[in-house]
PDB file of N, CA, C and O in Angstrom:
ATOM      1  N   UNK A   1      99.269  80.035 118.301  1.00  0.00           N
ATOM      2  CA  UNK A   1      98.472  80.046 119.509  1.00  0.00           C
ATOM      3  C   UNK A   1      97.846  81.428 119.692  1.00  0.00           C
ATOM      4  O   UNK A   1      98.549  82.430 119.560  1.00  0.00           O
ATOM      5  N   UNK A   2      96.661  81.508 119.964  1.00  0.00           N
ATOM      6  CA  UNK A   2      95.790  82.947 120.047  1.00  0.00           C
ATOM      7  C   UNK A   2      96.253  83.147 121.541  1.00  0.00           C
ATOM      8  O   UNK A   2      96.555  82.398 122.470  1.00  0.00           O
ATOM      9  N   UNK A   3      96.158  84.668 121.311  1.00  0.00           N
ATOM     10  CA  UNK A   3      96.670  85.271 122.520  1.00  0.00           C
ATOM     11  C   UNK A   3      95.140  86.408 122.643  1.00  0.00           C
ATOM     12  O   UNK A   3      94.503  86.872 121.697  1.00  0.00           O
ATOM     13  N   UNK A   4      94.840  86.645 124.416  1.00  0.00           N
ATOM     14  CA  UNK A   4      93.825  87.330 124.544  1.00  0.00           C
ATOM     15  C   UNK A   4      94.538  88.813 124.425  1.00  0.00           C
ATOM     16  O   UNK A   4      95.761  88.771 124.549  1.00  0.00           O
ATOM     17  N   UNK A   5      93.795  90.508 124.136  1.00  0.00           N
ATOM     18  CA  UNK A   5      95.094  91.502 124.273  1.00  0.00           C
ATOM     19  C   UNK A   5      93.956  92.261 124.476  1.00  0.00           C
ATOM     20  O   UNK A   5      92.836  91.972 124.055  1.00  0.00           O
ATOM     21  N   UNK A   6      94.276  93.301 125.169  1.00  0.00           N
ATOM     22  CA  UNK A   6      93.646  94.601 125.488  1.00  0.00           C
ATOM     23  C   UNK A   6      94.258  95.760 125.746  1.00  0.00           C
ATOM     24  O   UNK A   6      95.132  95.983 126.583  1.00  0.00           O
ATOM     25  N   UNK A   7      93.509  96.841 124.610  1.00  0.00           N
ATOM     26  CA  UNK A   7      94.600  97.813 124.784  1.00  0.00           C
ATOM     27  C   UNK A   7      93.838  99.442 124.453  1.00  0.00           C
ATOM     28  O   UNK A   7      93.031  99.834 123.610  1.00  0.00           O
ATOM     29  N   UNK A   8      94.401  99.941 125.326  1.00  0.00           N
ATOM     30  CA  UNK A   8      93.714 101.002 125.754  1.00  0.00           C
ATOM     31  C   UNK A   8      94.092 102.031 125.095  1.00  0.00           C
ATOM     32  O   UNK A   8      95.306 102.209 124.998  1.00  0.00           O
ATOM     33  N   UNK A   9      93.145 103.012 124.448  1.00  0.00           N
ATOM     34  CA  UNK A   9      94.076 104.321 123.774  1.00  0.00           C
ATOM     35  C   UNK A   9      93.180 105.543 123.552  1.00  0.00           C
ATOM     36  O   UNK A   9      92.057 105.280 123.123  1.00  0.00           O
ATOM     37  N   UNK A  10      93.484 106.888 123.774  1.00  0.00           N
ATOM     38  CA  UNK A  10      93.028 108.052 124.374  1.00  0.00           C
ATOM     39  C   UNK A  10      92.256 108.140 123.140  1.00  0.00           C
ATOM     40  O   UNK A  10      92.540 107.672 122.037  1.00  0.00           O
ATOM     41  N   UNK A  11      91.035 108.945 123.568  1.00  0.00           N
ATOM     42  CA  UNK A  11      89.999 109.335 122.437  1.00  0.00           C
ATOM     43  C   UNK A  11      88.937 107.733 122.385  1.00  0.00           C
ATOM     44  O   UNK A  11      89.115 106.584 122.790  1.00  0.00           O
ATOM     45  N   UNK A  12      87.761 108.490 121.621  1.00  0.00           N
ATOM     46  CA  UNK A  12      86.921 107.466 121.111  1.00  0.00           C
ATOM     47  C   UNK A  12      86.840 107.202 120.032  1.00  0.00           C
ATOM     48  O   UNK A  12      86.384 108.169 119.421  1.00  0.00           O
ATOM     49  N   UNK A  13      87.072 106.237 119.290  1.00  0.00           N
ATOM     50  CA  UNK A  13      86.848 105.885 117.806  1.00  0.00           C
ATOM     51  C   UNK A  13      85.406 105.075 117.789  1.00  0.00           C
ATOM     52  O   UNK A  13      84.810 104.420 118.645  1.00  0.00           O
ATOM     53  N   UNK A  14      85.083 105.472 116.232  1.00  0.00           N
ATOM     54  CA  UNK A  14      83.967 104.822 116.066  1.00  0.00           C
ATOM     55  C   UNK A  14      84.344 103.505 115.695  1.00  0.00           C
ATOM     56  O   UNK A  14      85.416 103.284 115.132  1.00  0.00           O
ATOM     57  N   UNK A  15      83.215 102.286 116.082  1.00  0.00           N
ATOM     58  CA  UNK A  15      83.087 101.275 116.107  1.00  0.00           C
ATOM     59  C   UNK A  15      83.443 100.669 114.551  1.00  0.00           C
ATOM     60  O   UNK A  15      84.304  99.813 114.353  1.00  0.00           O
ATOM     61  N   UNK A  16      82.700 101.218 113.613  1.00  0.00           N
ATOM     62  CA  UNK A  16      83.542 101.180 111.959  1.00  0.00           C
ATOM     63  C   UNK A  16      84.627 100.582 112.076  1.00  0.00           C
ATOM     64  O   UNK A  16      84.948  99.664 111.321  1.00  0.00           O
ATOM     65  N   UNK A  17      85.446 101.060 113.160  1.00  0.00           N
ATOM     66  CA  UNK A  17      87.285 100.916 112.817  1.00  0.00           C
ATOM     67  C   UNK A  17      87.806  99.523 113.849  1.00  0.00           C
ATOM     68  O   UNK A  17      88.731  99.430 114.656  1.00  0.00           O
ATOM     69  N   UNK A  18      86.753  98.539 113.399  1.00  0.00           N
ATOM     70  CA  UNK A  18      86.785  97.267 114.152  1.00  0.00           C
ATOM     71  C   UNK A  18      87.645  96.419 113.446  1.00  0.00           C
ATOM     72  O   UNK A  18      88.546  95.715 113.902  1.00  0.00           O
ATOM     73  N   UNK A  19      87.194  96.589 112.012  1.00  0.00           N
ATOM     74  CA  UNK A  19      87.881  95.810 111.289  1.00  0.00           C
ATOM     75  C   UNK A  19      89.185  95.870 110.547  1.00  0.00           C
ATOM     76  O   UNK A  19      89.726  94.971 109.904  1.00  0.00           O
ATOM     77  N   UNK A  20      89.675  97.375 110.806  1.00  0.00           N
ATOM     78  CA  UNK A  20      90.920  98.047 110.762  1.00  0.00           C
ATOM     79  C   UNK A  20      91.614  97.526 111.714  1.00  0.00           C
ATOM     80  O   UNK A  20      92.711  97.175 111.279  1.00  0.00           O
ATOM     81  N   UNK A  21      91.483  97.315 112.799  1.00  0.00           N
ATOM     82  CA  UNK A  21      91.774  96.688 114.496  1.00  0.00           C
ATOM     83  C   UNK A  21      91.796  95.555 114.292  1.00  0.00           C
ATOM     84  O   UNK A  21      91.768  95.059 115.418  1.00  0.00           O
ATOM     85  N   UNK A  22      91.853  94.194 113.052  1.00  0.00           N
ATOM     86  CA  UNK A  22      92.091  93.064 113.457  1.00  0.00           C
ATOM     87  C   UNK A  22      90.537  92.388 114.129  1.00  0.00           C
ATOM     88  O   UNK A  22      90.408  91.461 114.930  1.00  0.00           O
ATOM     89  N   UNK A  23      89.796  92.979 113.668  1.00  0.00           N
ATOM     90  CA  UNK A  23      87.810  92.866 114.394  1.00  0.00           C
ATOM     91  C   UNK A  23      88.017  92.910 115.800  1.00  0.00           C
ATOM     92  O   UNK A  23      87.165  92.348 116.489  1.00  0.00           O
ATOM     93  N   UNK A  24      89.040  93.501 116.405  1.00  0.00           N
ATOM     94  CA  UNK A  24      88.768  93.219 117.857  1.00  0.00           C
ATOM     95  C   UNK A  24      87.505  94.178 118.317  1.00  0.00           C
ATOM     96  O   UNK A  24      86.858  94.663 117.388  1.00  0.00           O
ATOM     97  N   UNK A  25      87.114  94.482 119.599  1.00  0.00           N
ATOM     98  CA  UNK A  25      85.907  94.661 119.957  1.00  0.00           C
ATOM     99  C   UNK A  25      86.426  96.176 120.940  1.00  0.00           C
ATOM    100  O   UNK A  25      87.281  96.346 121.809  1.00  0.00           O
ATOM    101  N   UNK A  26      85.305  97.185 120.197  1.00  0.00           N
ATOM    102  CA  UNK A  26      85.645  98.806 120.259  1.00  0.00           C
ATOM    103  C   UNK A  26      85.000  98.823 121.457  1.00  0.00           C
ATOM    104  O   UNK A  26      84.084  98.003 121.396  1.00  0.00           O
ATOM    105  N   UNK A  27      85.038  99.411 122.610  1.00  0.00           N
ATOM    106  CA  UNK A  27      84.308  99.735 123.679  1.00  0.00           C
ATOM    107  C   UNK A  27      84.769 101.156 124.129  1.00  0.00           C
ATOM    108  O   UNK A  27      85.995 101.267 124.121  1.00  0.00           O
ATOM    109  N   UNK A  28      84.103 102.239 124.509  1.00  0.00           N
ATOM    110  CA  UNK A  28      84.184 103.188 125.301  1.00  0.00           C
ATOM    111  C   UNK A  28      83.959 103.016 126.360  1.00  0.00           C
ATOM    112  O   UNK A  28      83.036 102.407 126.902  1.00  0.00           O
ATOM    113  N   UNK A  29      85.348 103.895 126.999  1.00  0.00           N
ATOM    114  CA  UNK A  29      85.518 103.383 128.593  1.00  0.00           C
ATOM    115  C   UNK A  29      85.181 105.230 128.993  1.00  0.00           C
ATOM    116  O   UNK A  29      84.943 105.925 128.005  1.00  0.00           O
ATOM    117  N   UNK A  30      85.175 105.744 130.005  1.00  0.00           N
ATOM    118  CA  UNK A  30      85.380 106.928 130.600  1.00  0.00           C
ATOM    119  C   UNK A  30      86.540 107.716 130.468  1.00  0.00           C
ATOM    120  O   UNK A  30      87.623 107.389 129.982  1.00  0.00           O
ATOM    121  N   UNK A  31      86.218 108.705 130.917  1.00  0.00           N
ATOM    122  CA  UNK A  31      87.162 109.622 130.604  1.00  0.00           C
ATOM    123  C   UNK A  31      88.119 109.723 128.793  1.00  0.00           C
ATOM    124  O   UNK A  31      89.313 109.735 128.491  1.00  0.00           O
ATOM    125  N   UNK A  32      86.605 109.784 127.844  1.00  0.00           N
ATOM    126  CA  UNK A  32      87.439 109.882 126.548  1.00  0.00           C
ATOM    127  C   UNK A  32      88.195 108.388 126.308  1.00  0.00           C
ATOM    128  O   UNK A  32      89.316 108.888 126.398  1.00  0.00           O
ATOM    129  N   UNK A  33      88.429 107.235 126.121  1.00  0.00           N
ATOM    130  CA  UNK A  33      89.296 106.572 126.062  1.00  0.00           C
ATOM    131  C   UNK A  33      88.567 105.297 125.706  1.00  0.00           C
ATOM    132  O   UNK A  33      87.523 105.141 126.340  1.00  0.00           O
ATOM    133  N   UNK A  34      88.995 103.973 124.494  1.00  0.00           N
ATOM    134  CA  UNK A  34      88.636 103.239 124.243  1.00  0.00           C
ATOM    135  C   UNK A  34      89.274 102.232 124.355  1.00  0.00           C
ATOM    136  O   UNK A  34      90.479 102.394 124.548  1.00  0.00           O
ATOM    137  N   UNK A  35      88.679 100.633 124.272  1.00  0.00           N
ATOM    138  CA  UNK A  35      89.447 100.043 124.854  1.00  0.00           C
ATOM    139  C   UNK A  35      89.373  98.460 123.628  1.00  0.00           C
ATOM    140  O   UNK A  35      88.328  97.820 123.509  1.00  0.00           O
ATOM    141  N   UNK A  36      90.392  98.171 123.020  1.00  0.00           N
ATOM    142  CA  UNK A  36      90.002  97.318 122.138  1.00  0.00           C
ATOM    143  C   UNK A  36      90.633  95.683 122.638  1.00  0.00           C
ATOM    144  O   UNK A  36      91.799  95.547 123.007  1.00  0.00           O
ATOM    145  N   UNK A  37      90.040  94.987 122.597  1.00  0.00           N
ATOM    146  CA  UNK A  37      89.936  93.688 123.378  1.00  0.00           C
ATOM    147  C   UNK A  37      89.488  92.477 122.299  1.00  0.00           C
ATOM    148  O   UNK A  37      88.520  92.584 121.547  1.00  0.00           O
ATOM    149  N   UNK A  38      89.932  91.892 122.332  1.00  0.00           N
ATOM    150  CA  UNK A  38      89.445  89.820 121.632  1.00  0.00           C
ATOM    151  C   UNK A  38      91.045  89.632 121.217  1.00  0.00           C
ATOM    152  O   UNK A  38      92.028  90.372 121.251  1.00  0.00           O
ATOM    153  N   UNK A  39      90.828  88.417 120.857  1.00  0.00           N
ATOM    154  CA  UNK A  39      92.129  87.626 120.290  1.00  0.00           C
ATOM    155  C   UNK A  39      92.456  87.773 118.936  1.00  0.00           C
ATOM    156  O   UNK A  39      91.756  87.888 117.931  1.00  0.00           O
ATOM    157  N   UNK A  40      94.149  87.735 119.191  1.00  0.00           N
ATOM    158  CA  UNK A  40      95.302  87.863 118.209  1.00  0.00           C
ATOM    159  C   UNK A  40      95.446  86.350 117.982  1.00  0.00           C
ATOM    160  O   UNK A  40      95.140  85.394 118.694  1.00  0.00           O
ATOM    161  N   UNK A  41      96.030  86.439 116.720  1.00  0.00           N
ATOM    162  CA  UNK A  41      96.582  84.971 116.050  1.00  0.00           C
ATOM    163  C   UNK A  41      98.257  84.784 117.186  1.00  0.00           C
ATOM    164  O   UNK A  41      98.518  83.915 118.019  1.00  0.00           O
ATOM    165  N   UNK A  42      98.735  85.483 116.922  1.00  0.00           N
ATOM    166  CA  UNK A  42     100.576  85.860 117.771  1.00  0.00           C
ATOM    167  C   UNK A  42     100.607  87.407 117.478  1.00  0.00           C
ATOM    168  O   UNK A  42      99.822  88.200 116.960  1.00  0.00           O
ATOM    169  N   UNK A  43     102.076  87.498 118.136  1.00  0.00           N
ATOM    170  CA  UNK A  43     102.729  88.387 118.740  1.00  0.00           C
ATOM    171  C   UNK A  43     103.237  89.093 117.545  1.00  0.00           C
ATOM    172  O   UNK A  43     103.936  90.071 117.807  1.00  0.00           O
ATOM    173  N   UNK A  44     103.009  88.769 116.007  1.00  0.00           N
ATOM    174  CA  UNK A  44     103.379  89.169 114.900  1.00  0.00           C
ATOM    175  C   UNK A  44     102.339  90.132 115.029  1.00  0.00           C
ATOM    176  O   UNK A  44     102.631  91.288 115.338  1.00  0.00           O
ATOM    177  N   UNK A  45     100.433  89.585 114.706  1.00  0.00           N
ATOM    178  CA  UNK A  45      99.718  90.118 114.810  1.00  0.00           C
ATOM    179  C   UNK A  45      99.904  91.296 115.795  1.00  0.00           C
ATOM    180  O   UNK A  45     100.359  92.330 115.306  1.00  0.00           O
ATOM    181  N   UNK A  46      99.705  91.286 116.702  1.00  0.00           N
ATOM    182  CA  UNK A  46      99.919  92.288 117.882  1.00  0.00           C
ATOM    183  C   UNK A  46     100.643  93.616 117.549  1.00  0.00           C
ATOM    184  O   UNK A  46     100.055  94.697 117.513  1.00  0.00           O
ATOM    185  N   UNK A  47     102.005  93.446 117.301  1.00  0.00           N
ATOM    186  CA  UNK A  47     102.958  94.198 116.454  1.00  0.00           C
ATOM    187  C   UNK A  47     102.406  94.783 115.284  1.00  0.00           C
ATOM    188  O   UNK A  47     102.643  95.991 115.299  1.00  0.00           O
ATOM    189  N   UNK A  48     101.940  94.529 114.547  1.00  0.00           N
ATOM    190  CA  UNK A  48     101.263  94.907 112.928  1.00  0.00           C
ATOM    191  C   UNK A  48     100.091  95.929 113.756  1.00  0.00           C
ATOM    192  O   UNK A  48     100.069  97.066 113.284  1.00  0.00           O
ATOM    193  N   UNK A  49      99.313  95.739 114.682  1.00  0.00           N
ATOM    194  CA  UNK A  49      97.772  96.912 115.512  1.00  0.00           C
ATOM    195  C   UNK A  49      98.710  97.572 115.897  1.00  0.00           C
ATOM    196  O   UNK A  49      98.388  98.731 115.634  1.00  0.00           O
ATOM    197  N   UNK A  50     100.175  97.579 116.596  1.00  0.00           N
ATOM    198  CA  UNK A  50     100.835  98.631 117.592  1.00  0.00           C
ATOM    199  C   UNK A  50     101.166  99.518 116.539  1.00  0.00           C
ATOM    200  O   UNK A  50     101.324 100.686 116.894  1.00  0.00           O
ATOM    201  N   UNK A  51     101.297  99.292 115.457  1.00  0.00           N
ATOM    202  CA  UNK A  51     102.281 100.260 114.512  1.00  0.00           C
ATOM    203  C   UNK A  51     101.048 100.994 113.890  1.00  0.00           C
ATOM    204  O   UNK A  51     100.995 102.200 113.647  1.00  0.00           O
ATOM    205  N   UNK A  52      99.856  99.874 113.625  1.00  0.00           N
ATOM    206  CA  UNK A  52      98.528 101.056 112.875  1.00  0.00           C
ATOM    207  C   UNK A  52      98.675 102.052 114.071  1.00  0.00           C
ATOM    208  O   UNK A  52      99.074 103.208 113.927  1.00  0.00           O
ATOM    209  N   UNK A  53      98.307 101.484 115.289  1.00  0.00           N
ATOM    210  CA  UNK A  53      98.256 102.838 116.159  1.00  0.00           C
ATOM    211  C   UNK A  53      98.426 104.174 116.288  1.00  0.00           C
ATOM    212  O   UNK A  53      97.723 105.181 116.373  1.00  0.00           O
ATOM    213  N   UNK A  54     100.398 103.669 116.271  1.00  0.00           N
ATOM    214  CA  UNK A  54     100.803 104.524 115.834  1.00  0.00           C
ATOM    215  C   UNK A  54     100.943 105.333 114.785  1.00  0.00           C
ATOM    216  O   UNK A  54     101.084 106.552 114.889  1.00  0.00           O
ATOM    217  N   UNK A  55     100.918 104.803 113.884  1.00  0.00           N
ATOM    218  CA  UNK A  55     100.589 105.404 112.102  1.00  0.00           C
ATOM    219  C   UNK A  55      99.336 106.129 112.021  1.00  0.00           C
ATOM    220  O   UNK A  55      99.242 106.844 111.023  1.00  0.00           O
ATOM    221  N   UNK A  56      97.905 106.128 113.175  1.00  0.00           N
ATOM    222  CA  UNK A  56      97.377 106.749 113.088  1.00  0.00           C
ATOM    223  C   UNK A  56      97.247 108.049 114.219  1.00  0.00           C
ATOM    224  O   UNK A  56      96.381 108.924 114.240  1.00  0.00           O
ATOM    225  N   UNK A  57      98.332 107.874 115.084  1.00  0.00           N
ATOM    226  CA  UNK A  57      98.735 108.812 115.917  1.00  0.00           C
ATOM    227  C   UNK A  57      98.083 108.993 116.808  1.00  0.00           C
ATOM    228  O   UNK A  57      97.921 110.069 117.383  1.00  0.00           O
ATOM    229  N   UNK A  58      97.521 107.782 117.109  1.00  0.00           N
ATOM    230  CA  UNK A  58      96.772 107.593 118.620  1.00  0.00           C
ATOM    231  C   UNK A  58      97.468 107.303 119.664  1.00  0.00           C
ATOM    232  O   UNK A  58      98.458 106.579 119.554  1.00  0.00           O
ATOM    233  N   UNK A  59      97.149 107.720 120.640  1.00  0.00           N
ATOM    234  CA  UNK A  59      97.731 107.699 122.066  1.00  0.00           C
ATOM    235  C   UNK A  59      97.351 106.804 122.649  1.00  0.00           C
ATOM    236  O   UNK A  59      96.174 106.690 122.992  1.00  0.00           O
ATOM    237  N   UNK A  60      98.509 105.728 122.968  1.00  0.00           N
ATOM    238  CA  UNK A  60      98.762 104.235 123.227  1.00  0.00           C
ATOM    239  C   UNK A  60      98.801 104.390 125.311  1.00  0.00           C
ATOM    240  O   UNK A  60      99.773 104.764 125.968  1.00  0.00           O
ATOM    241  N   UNK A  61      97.664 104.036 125.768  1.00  0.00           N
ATOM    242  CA  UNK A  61      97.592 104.212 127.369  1.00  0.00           C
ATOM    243  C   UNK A  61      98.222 102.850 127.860  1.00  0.00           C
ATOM    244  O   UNK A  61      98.639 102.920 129.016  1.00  0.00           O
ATOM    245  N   UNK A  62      98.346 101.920 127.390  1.00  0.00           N
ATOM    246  CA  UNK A  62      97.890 100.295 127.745  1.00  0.00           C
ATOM    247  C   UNK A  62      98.003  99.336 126.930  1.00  0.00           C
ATOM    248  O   UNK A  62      97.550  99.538 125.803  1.00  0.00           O
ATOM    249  N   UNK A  63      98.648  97.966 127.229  1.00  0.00           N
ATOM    250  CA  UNK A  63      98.693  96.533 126.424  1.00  0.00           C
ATOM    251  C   UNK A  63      98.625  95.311 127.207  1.00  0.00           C
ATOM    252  O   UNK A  63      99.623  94.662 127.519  1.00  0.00           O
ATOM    253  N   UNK A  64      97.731  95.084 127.440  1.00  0.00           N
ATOM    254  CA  UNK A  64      97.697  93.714 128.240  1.00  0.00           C
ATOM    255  C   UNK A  64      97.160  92.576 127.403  1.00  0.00           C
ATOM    256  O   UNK A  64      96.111  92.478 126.766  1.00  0.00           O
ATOM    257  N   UNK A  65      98.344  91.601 127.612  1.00  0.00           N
ATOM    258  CA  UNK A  65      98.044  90.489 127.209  1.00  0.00           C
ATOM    259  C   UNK A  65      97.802  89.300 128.166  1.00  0.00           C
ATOM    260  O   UNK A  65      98.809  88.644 128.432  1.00  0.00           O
ATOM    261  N   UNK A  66      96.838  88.978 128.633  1.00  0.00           N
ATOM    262  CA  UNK A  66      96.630  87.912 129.608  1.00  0.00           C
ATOM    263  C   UNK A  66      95.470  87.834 129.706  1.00  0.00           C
ATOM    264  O   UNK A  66      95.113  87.543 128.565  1.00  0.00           O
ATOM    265  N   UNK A  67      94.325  87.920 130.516  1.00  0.00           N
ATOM    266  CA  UNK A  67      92.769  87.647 130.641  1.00  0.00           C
ATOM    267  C   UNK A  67      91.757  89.064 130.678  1.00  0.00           C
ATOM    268  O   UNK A  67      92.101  90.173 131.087  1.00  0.00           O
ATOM    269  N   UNK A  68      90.450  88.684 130.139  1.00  0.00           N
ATOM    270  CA  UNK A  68      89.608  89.736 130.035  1.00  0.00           C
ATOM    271  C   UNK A  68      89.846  90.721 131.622  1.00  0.00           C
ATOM    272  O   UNK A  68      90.212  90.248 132.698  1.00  0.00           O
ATOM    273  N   UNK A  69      89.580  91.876 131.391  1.00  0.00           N
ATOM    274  CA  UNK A  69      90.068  92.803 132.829  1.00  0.00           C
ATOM    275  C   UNK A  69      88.362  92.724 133.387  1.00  0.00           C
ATOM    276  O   UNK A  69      87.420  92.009 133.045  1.00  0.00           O
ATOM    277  N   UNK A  70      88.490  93.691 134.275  1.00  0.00           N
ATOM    278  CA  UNK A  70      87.065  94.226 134.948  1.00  0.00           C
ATOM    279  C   UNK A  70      86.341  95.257 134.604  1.00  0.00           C
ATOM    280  O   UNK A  70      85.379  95.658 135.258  1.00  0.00           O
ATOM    281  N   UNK A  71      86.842  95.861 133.332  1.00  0.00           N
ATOM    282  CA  UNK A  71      85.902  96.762 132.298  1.00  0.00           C
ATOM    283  C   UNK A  71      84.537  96.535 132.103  1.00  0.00           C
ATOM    284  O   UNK A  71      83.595  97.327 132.075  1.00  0.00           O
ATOM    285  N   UNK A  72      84.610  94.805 131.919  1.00  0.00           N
ATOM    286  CA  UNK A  72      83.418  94.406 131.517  1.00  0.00           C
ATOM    287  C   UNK A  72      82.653  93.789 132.323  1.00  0.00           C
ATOM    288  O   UNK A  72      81.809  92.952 132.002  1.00  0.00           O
ATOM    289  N   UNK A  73      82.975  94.276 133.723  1.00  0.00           N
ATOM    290  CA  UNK A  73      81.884  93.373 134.783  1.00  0.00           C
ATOM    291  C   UNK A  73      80.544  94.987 135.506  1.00  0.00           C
ATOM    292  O   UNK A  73      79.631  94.726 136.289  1.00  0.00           O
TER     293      UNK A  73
END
């Protein structure tokens, strides 16, 4: 079952690193910080992006899994 996820993490990455991310969708939010958003296969998936994260030593702000936020209105 696909799960929606959004997850927030300090700095801006370039858009390139979409497909490193599982193709989720790169957005710059304010204050330095990006916000990567679309659907996971499961909670395996999910787990496998938390650890690139970390493996690339980015600073993890946020994980929401439930419905698109108000970023995008």
């Amino acid at each position: 079952m696909t799960e929606y996820v959004e997850i927030k993490i300090k700095g801006h990455l370039d858009h390139q690193w979409s497909d490193w991310f599982a193709g989720l969708k790169l957005t710059h939010l304010a204050g330095k910080e990006t916000l990567l958003s679309g659907s996971l296969p499961d909670q395996a998936a999910l787990h496998g992006l938390l650890e690139r994260i970390r493996d690339l030593n980015l600073k993890l702000i946020s994980v929401s899994c439930d419905s698109p936020s108000t970023y995008f209105e």
